[in-house]
Structures are given as structure tokens and as C-alpha cells.
DRENZAMAR-738183 format. One line per 4 residues: number of its first residue (from 1); their letters; for each residue x, y, z of C-alpha. Coordinates in nm, 4 decimals. Layout:
% DRENZAMAR-738183
NUM) A) X Y Z  ...
//
This chain:
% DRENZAMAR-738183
1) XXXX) 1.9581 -8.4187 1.2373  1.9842 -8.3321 0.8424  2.0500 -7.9455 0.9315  2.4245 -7.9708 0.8026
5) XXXX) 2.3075 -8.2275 0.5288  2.3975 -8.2065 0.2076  2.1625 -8.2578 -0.0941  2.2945 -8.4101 -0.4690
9) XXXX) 2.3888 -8.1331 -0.6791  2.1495 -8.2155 -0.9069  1.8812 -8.2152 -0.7230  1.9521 -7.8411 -0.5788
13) XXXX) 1.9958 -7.7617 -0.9633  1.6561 -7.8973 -1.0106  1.5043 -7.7118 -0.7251  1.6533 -7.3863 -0.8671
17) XXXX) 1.4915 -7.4341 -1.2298  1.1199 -7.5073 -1.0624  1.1642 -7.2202 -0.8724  1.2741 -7.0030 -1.1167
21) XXXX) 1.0408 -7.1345 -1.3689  0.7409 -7.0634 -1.1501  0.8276 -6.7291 -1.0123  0.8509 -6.6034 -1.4138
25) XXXX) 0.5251 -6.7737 -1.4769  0.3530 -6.6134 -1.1899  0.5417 -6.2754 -1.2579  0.3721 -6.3072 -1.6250
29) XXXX) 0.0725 -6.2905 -1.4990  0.1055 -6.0277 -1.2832  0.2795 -5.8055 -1.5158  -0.0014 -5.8456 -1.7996
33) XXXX) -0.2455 -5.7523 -1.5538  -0.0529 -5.4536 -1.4117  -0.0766 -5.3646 -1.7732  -0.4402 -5.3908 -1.8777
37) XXXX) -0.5525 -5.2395 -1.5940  -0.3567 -4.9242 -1.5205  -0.6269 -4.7316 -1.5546  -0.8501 -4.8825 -1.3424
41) XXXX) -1.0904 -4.6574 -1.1351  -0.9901 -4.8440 -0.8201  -0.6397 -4.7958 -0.8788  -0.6621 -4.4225 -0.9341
45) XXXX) -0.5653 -4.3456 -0.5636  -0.2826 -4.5467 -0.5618  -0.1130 -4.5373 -0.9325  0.0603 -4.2485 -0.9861
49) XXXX) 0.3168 -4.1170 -1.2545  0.6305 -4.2444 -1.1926  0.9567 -4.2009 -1.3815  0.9296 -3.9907 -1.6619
53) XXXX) 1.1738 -4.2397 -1.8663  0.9559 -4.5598 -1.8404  0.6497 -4.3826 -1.9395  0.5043 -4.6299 -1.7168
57) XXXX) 0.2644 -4.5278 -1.4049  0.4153 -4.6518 -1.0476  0.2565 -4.8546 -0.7354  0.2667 -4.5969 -0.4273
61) XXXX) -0.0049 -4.7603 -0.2325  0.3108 -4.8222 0.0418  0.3164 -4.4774 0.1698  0.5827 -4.5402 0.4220
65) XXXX) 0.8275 -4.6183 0.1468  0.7038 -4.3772 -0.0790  0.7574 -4.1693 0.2317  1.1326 -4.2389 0.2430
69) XXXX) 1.2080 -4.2353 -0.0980  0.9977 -4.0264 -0.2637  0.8134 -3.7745 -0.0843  1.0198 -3.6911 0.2281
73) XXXX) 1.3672 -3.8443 0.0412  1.5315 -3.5034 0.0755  1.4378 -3.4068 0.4363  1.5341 -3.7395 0.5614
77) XXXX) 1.8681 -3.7193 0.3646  1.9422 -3.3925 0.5377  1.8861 -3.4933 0.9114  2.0607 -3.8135 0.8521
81) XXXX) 2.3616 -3.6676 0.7217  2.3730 -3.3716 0.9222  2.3653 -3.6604 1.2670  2.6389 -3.7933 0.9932
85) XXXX) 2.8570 -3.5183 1.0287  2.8562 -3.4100 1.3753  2.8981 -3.7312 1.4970  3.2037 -3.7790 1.2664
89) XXXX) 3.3766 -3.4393 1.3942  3.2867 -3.5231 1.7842  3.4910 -3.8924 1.7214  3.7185 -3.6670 1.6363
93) XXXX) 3.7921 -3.4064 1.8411  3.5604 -3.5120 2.1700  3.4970 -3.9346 2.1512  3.4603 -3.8971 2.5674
97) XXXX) 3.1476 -3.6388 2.4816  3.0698 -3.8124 2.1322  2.7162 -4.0244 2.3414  2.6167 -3.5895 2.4255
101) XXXX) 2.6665 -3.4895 2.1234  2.4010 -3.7392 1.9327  2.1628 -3.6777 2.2286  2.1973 -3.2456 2.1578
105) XXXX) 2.1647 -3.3000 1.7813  1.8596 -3.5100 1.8204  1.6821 -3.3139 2.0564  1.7426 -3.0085 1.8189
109) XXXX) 1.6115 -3.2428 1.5149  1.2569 -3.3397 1.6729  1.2426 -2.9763 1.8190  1.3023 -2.7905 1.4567
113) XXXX) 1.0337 -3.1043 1.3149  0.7681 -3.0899 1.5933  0.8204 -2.8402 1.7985  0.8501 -2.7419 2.1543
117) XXXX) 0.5212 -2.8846 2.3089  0.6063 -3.2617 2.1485  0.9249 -3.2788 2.3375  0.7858 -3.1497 2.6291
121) XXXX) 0.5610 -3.4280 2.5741  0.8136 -3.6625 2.4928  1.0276 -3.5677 2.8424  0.7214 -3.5832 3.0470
125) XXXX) 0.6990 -4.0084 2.9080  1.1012 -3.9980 3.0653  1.0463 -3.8573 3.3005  0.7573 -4.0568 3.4730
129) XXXX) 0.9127 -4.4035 3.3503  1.2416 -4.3124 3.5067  1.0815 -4.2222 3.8124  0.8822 -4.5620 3.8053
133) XXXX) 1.2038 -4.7509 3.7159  1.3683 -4.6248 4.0356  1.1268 -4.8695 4.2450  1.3516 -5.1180 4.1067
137) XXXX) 1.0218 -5.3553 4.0449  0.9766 -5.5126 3.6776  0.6317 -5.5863 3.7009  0.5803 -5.2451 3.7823
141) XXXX) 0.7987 -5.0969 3.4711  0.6192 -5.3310 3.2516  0.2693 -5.2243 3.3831  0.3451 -4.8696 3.3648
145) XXXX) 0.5263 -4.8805 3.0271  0.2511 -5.0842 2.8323  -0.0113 -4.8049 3.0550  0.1458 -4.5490 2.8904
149) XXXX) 0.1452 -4.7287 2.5069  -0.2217 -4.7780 2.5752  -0.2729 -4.4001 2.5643  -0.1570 -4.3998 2.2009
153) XXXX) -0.4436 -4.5977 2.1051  -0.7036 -4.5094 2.3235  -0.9438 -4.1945 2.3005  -0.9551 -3.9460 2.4363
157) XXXX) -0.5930 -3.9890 2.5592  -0.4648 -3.9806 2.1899  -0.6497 -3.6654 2.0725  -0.5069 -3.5272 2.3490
161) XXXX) -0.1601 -3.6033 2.3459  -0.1514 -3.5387 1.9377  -0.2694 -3.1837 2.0318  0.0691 -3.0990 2.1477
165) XXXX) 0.2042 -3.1202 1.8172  0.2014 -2.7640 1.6293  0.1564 -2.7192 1.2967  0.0096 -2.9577 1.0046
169) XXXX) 0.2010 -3.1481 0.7804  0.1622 -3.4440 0.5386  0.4466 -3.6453 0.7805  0.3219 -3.5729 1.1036
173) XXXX) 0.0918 -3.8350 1.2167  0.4166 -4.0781 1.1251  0.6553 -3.8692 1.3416  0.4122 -3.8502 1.5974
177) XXXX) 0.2667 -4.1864 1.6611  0.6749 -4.2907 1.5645  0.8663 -4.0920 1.8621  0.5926 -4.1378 2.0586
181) XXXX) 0.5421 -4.5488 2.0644  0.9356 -4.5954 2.0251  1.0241 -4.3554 2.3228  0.7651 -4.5631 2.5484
185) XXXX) 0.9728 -4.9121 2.4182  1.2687 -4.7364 2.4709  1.1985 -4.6137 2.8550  1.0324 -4.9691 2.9197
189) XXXX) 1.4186 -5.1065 2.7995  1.5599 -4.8430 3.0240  1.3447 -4.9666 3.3189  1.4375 -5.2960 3.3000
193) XXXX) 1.7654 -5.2904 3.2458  1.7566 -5.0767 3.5758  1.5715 -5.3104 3.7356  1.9456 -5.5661 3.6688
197) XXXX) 2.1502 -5.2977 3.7918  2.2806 -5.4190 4.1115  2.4460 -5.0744 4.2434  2.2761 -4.7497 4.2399
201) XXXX) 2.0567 -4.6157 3.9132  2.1175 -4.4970 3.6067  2.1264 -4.1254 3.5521  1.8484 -3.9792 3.3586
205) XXXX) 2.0622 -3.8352 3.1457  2.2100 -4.1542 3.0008  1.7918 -4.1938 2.9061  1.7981 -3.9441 2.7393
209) XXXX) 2.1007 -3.9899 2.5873  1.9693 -4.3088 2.4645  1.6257 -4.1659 2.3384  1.7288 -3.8636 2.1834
213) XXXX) 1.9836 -4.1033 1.9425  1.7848 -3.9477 1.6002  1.8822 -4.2433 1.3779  1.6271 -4.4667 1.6021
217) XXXX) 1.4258 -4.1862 1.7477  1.1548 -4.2120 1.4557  1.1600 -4.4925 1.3263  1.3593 -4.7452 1.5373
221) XXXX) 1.4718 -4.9983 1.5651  1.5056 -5.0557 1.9107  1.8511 -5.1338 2.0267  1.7886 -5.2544 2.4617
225) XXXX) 1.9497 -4.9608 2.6941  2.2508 -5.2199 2.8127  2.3686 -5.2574 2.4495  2.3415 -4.8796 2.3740
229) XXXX) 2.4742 -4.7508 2.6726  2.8238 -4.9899 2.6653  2.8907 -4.9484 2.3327  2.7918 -4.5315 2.3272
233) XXXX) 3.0261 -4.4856 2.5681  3.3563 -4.7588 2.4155  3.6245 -4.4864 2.4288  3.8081 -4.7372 2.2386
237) XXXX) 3.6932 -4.6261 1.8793  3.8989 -4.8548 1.6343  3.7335 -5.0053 1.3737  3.7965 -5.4071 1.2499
241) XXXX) 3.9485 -5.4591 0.9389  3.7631 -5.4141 0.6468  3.4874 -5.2641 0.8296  3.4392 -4.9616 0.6662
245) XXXX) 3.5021 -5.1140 0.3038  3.1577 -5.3810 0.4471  2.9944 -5.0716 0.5291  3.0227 -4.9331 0.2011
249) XXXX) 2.9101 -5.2556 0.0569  2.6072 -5.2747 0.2599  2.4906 -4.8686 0.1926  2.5801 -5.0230 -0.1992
253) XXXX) 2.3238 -5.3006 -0.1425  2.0460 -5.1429 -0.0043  2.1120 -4.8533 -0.2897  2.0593 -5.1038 -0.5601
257) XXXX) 1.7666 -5.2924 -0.3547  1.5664 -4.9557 -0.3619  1.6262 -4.9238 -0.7244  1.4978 -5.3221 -0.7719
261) XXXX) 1.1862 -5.1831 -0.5865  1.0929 -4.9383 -0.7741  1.1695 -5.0941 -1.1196  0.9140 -5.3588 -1.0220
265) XXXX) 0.6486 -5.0936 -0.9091  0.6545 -4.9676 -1.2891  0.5523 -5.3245 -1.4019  0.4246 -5.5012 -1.1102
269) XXXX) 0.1105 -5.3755 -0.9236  0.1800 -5.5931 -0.6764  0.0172 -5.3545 -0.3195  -0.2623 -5.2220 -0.5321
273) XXXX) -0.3852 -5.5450 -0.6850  -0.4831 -5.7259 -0.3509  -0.6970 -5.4560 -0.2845  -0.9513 -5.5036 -0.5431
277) XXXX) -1.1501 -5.8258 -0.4798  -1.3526 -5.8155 -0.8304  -1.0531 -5.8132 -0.9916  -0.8802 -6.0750 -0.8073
281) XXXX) -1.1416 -6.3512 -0.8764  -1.0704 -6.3330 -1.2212  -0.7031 -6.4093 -1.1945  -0.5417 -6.7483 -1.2018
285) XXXX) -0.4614 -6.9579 -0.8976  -0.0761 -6.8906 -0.9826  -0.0926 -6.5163 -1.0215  -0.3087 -6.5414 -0.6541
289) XXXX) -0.0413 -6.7435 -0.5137  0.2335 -6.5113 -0.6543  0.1223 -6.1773 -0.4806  0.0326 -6.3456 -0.1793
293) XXXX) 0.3811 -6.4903 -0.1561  0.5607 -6.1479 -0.3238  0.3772 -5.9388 -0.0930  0.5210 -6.1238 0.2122
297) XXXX) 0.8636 -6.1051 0.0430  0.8424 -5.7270 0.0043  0.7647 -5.6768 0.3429  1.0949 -5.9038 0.4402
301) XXXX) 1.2832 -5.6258 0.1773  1.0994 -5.3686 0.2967  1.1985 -5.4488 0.6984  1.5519 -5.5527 0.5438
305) XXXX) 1.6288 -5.1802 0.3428  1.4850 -4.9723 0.5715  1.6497 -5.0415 0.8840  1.9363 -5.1496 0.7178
309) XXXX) 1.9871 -4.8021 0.6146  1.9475 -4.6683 0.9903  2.1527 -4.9624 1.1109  2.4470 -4.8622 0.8711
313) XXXX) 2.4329 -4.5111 0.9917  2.4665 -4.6599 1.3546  2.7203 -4.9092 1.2614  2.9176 -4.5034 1.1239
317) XXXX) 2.8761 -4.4224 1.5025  3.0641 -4.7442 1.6233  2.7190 -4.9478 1.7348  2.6686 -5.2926 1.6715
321) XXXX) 2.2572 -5.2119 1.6179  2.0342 -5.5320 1.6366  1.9697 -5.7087 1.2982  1.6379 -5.6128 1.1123
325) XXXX) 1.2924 -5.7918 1.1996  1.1767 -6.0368 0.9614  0.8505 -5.8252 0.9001  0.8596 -5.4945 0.9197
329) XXXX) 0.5061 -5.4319 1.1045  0.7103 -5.6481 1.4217  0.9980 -5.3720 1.4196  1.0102 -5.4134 1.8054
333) XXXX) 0.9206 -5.7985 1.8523  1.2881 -5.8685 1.9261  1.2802 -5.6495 2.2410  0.9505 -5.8541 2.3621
337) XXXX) 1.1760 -6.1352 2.2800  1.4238 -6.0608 2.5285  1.1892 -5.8838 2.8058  0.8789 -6.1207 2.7717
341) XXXX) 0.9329 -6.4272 2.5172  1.2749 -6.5541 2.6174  1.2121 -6.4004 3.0324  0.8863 -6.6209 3.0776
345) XXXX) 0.9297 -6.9078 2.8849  1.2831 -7.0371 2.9852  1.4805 -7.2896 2.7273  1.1147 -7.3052 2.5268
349) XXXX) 1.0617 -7.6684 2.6383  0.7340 -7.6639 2.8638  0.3989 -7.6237 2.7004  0.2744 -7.4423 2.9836
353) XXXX) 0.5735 -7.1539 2.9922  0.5603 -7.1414 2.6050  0.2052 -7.0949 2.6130  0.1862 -6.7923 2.8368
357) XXXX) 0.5212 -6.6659 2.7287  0.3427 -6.6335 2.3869  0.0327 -6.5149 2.4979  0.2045 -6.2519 2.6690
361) XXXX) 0.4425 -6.1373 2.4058  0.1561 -6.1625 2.0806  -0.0989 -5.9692 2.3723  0.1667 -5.6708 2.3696
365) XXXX) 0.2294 -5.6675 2.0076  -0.1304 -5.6708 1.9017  -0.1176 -5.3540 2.1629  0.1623 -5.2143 1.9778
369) XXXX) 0.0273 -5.2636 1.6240  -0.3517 -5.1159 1.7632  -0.6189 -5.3539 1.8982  -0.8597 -5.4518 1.6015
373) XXXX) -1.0254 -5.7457 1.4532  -0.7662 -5.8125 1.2229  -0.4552 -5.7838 1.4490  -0.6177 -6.0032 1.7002
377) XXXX) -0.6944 -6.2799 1.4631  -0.3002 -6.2207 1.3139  -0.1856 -6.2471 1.6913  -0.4116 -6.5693 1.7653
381) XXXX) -0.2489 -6.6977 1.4324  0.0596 -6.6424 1.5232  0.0401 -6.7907 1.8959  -0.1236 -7.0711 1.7812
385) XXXX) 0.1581 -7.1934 1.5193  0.4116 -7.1250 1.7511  0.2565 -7.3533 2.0235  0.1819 -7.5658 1.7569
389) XXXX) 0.5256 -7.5629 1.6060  0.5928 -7.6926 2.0482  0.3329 -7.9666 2.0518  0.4880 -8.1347 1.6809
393) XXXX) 0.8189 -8.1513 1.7804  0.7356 -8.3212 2.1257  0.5272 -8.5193 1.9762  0.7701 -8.6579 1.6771
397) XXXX) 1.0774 -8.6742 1.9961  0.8776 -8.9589 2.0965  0.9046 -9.3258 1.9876  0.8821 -9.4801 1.7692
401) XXXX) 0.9494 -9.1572 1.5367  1.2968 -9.1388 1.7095  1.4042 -9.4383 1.6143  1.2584 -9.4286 1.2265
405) XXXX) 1.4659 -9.0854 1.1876  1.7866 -9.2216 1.3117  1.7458 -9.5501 1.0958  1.7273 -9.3017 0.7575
409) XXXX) 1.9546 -9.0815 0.6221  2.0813 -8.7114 0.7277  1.9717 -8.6105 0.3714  1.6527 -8.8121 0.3479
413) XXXX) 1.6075 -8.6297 0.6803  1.6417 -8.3296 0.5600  1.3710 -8.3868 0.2646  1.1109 -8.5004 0.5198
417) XXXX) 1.1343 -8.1960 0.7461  1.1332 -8.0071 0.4326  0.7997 -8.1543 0.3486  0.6902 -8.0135 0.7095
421) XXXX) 0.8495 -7.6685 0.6266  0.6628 -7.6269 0.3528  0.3188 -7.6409 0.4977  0.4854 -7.3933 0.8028
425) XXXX) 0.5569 -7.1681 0.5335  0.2122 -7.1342 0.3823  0.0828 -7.1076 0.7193  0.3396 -6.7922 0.7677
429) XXXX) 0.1921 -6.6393 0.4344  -0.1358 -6.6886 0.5297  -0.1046 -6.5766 0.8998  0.0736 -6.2449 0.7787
433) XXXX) -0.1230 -6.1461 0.5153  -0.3934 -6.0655 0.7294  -0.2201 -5.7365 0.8199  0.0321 -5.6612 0.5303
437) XXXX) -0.3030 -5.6661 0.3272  -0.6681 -5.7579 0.4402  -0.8602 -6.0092 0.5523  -1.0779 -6.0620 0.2292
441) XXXX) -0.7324 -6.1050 0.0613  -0.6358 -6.3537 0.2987  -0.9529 -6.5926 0.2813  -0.9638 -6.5632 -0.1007
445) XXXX) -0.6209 -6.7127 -0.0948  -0.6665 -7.0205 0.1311  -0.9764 -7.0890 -0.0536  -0.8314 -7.0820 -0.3992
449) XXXX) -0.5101 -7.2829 -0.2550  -0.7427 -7.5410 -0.0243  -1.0519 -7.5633 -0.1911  -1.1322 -7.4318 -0.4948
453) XXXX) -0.7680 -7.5432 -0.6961  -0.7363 -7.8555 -0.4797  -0.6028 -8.0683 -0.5984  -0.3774 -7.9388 -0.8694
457) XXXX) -0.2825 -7.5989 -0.7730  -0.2669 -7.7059 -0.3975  0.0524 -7.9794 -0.5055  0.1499 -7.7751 -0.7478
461) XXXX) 0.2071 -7.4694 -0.5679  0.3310 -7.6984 -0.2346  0.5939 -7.8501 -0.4837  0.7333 -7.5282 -0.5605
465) XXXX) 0.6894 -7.4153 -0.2342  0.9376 -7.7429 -0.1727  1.1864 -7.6552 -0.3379  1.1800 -7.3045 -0.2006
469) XXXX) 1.2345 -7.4302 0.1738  1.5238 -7.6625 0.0398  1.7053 -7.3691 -0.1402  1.6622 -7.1807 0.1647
473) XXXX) 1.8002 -7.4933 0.4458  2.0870 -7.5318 0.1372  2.1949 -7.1518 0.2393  2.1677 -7.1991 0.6206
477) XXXX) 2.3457 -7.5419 0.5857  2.6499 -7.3519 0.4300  2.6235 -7.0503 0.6281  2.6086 -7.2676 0.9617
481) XXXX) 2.9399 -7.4751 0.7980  3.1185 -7.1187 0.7769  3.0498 -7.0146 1.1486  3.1222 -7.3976 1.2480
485) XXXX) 3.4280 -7.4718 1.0103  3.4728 -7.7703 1.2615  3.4119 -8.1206 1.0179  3.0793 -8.3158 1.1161
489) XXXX) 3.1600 -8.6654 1.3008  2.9990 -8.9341 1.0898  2.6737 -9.0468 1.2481  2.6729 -9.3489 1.4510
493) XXXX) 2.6144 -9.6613 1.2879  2.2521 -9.7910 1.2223  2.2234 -10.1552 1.3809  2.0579 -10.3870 1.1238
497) XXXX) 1.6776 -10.4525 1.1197  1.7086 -10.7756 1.3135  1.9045 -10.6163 1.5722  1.6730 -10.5447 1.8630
501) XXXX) 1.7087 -10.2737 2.1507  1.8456 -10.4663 2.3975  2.1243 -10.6721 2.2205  2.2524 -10.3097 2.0814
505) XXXX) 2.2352 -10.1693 2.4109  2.4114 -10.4709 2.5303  2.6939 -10.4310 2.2384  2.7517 -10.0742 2.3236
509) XXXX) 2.8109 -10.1820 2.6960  3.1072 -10.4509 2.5922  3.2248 -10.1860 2.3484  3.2535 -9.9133 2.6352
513) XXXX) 3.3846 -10.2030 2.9003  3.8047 -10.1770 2.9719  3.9156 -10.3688 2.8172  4.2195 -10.6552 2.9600
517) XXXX) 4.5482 -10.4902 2.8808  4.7908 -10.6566 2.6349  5.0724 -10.8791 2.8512  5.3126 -10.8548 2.5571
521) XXXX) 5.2743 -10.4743 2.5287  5.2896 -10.4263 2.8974  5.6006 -10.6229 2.8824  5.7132 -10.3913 2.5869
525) X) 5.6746 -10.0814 2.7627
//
């Protein structure tokens, strides 16, 4: 109830203008500190010169990005388009061999980047999970495949492993620990789907087919093995209307999205500035509130541009890739959605299934991220508010809560869950701070939010945080009124106060009762 319910305009207007209104006056204070302190000592590692025409110094403290669009921009450009252009003249002339052809150019990418001894590495993962996979048994695949992403973050096993990589480089502990963890996901997907196949096995060479795709082979994301493997080998290669035009809209996008990002690393210190706690306690409550909340929305960009430039190279090579995680440190939690999350606990209605399914699927993230202090509080976070999330809405299906919802309005509905949303919200930013920054950062902001600016700040910033949610339920309202163009039936009359259960029970039986039939109109007919 209240998810297709529509709010005054005015009142959406009025949500807009808070929201805007705040996000400048947080923004002001983050830009006039980004200013005075530019040349702070503990910023020197991480402010750098940036574009000669702003005469401004730059936030790089996100190497991964700088990575990609700095440092590495060219390199990356050149392997991309090269995968670009082979693929294109295989569709071409071969589209039966077109599936070969990205598996030859990507083994011949990683070779030329880390040499012979990492894909022998690399092949010697296949191989062994394929062999496992041929049992048939998922317990066993899983076993084996989180075994074998345990060695990445275990000595001696990774000092080991990483000698096999020749050379040294500024990018190769990325490539490394990259191909490495997201070959491992990859076979585990492989495995499984394996495990479904009713007939026979796959061939190993489809496996490597599917890990040797170079768009994903780095970096992900993880597309499962049945998705890749139907769609890599469509003969039929005709494209929708208007698809390519979209995809040159969406390569536009995330063009001028980079650009946004790096215009606000001039001004904004936003990465650097969590990082020094003497600082921080002299800032306001607002500007606290505004990096914690525009660090967690950089991450959302940051998930959003980057695989949205690998999934429109993909989409080039006529995949449908999956849709980018909402933070990018979770690049693979959609596949332990579907293997682990979704597999163990069902429709999500038991406490007991939900609670192991999410132990389960946060126990092999926090493996996948590294076991440390601060991942394992993230991960109990994390569990815990989605169990949580479980036990409320049980609890509020239950009377007399059922009956007090149904008696209001769809939009006063709406507002009230909103209220709800908003404290789910802080509890997102607070959860996922922990590991986009630190966990200093993360207790300075609950206290200044719960204790120290109670009361003002905490109902100021929850008010703004309000009319966030609402702007953000008014999108998915007309989004979800797009895929279901189908009018809303009018909700069922509300008896009056005085009525009681049983007489409108009672009323709803005479209503649904046949009725006598109508002598004269039998007559008629």
C-alpha cells in the first residue's frame, strides 16, 4: 500500500527546495574547507595538481578511479577498443566463432599484461574447479570455490601465488588480486550452473570461453555462466530498435558523469577530508553529515560509471550484462544473491531461512572483501538490518497495525513508511561507511548526529533526509506506473468507525451471495 501513491504537487515541490537548499548549504561548507586547507600536511599524499586550467589542486585519494581515468586511462582505452574491434569484424564475417574470438583476444590481453606464469596460474584455478564441478555436487563446488578464494587472503598461499606474476608495475597488485578473485566467482558460477545441467557437462572450453571475456576478466562484473553462455552463442545478432542510438546515450552519460567527478574533486575534498580526524571535529554537524552522505553517493556513481562503461562495451557484443551493484566494494553480491541469498532463503518470509541465508551470503562477502575488524563489523551491520528490516515488517502485518493502515490513506501511507525509510537510510550510511572510509569516521558521525547535535541537527538532518526518501519513492512510483501502464483499481472502501468486524464481514457475505434473478427480465429474454 502507498507504493503507486501519489503526493500533492506542492508538497514534492517543497521537498525539492529543502533538499536542494541543504545540499548547497552543506556543499558550502565543504568547499570553503577544501579551500583553506589545500595545503594541509595530511593532505599532501593525496592532493595532487590537477588540471592545469583550474589552477586548482585535485582529490586522488580514490586510486581505483584515478586508476581508470588518469593514470592507466590510455592502456585501458587501448585493450578495450582493440576487444572493440575484433569483436565487431568477427560479427561480421564469423558470428558462429564470434564467443572464440573474445576468449583468443583475452587470453592474448592478460598474457601481453601479466605474463605467461599468471595464466598458467589462472588455468590451473579452471582447471581444478571444472574437474570438481564434474561431481555434479553443489556443496562441493561451493566448498571448493570459496577454498580456493581463501588462498587470496591467506599467507603464505598469497605470496605464493603473486610470485607467478613477472615483472613490477604500479597496476599489478589490481590485475592480480582482480583476475584472480573474479576467475574463482566465475568458475564457482560455472560449477553450479553445471551442477542444473540435466544431460552431460559443459565443455571446458565454453569456461574458458566465459573467463577469458576481457571486458569482465579484470574488473567484472560477474555475469552467471547460463546468461553468458546463451546469449554468447545467439546466432541471431539483430539489434532492437533504437538500441544502438541508447547505447550511444549511455557511453554519453557516463562521459559527462566522469567529467562531474572530477570538476567536484577540484573544489570538493570530499575522500581526503574523512581521513583527518583533527580536522573533522572542527567542522559543523552539516558539513559532517554532507560527506558522510556524499561519500556514500560517490560510491553509488562510482559502482554506476564504472561498470556501466564495461557493461556498454558488452551490451556492443550483443549481451544483456547484469545491472551495476549499488556499492561498488559488493561488485559480486548479486551472484551470492542468486547462488546463496535467494537459494537458501526461499520467498524471504521465515526468520529462520532469512537468518542463515544472510549469514551465509554477508560470511562470503566479508571473505571476498578480506577478513578484518572492520569488514566483519560492516557484515554484522549489514545482516543485522536486513533481519531487522524481516522482524518490522512481520511485526507491523499484524493487528491491529493492519487494520490502522487500511483505515488511512494510500498517500498518508506513503508519508508514514517514509518516516521509517528515513531512519533505514541513515542506518545504510552509517553501516557503509565503515568500509568506504574508516571506522573513526563512522563513530564521529553517529555521535555528532545522535548525541552531541541531538536534538537539532538530529531532526534537522532526518527532515531533509525525509524529503530525500520521498523524492526518491516519487521516481519509483512513476517508473513502476511506466512498466505497469495498467490503471490502479480504487481501494476498497473503508467501513465507518462504528462498523465492527463482524457486521462488515457479514455485509461482504450478502454482497458476494447470488443474488434472485429478475422475473421480468427473465421473461424479457
Amino acid at each position: 500500500m502507498g507504493v503507486k501513491a501519489a503526493l500533492p504537487k506542492y508538497e514534492l515541490y517543497c521537498y525539492y527546495v529543502v533538499l536542494s537548499m541543504a545540499m548547497l548549504w552543506a556543499a558550502s561548507w565543504i568547499l570553503e574547507v577544501s579551500s583553506s586547507n589545500a595545503n594541509r600536511k595530511s593532505f599532501k599524499s593525496n592532493i595532487q595538481p590537477g588540471w592545469y586550467y583550474f589552477s586548482r589542486k585535485m582529490d586522488t585519494a580514490d586510486l581505483e578511479w584515478m586508476m581508470w581515468f588518469s593514470t592507466f586511462r590510455e592502456h585501458i582505452v587501448f585493450a578495450l577498443s582493440g576487444h572493440v574491434i575484433f569483436a565487431k569484424i568477427c560479427s561480421m564475417l564469423a558470428p558462429q566463432y564470434r564467443s572464440l574470438v573474445y576468449m583468443v583476444y583475452g587470453l592474448l590481453a592478460v598474457l601481453t599484461s601479466m605474463g605467461w606464469t599468471y595464466v598458467t596460474l589462472i588455468l590451473s584455478h579452471c582447471v581444478l574447479l571444472y574437474s570438481i564441478s564434474l561431481v555434479k555436487l553443489r556443496w562441493l563446488c561451493f566448498a571448493a570455490g570459496l577454498t580456493t578464494l581463501a588462498t587470496f587472503k591467506m599467507e603464505p598461499f598469497v605470496s605464493w601465488q603473486a610470485g607467478f606474476v613477472t615483472g613490477s608495475f604500479e597496476l599489478r597488485p589490481v590485475l592480480f588480486y582482480g583476475g584472480c578473485g573474479f576467475t574463482i566467482m566465475r568458475c564457482m558460477s560455472f560449477a553450479l550452473e553445471n551442477c542444473e545441467k540435466k544431460e552431460g557437462s559443459y565443455s571446458i572450453l565454453e569456461l574458458l570461453k566465459y573467463n577469458f571475456y576481457l571486458p569482465f576478466f579484470y574488473f567484472g562484473p560477474v555475469m552467471t555462466f547460463d546468461k553468458f553462455y546463451k546469449q554468447a552463442n545467439n546466432p541471431d545478432l539483430n539489434r532492437k530498435e533504437r538500441e544502438m542510438w541508447n547505447i550511444f546515450i549511455q557511453a554519453l552519460l557516463h562521459l559527462g558523469v566522469i567529467i562531474i567527478v572530477a570538476l567536484i574533486f577540484h573544489f570538493m575534498y570530499i575522500l581526503t577530508i574523512p581521513n583527518d580526524m583533527k580536522l573533522l571535529k572542527h567542522l559543523s554537524d552539516w558539513a559532517i553529515a554532507g560527506l558522510a552522505y556524499l561519500n556514500l553517493v560517490y560510491d553509488w556513481v562510482k559502482a554506476a560509471v564504472l561498470f556501466g562503461v564495461i557493461n556498454t562495451i558488452s551490451r556492443l557484443d550483443h549481451l544483456d550484462p547484469p545491472k551495476p551493484p549499488k556499492l561498488h566494494f559488493v561488485i559480486f553480491l548479486h551472484l551470492m544473491n542468486l547462488y546463496v541469498y535467494n537459494y537458501l532463503g526461499g520467498k524471504h518470509e521465515n526468520v529462520l531461512d532469512e537468518l542463515i541465508a544472510s549469514l551465509c551470503t554477508f560470511g562470503v562477502t566479508a571473505l571476498w572483501l578480506g577478513p578484518g575488524w572492520v569488514v566483519l563489523i560492516w557484515a554484522f551491520l549489514n545482516c543485522f538490518g536486513l533481519n531487522f528490516e524481516l522482524w518490522t515488517a512481520m511485526f507491523f502485518k499484524m493487528e491491529p497495525f493492519v487494520s490502522i493502515e487500511m483505515a488511512m490513506s494510500e498517500s498518508m501511507s506513503r508519508r508514514i513508511r517514509a518516516v521509517f525509510n528515513t531512519f533505514n537510510f541513515w542506518c545504510i550510511v552509517l553501516y557503509n561507511i565503515l568500509a568506504l572510509n574508516s571506522l573513526d569516521f563512522a563513530k564521529l558521525v553517529a555521535k555528532r548526529m545522535l548525541l552531541k547535535g541531538f536534538p537539532l541537527s538530529t531532526i534537522t538532518v532526518m527532515f531533509v533526509t525525509y524529503c530525500l526518501v520521498q523524492i526518491i519513492k516519487e521516481k519509483e512510483r512513476r517508473q513502476a506506473l511506466i512498466d505497469d501502464p495498467d490503471p490502479i483499481p480504487p481501494p476498497a472502501p473503508v467501513p465507518p468507525p462504528t462498523t465492527t468486524i463482524a457486521s462488515t464481514l457479514a455485509a461482504q457475505m450478502d454482497a458476494s451471495a447470488p443474488q434472485p434473478m429478475d422475473p421480468n427480465k427473465e421473461k424479457a429474454e
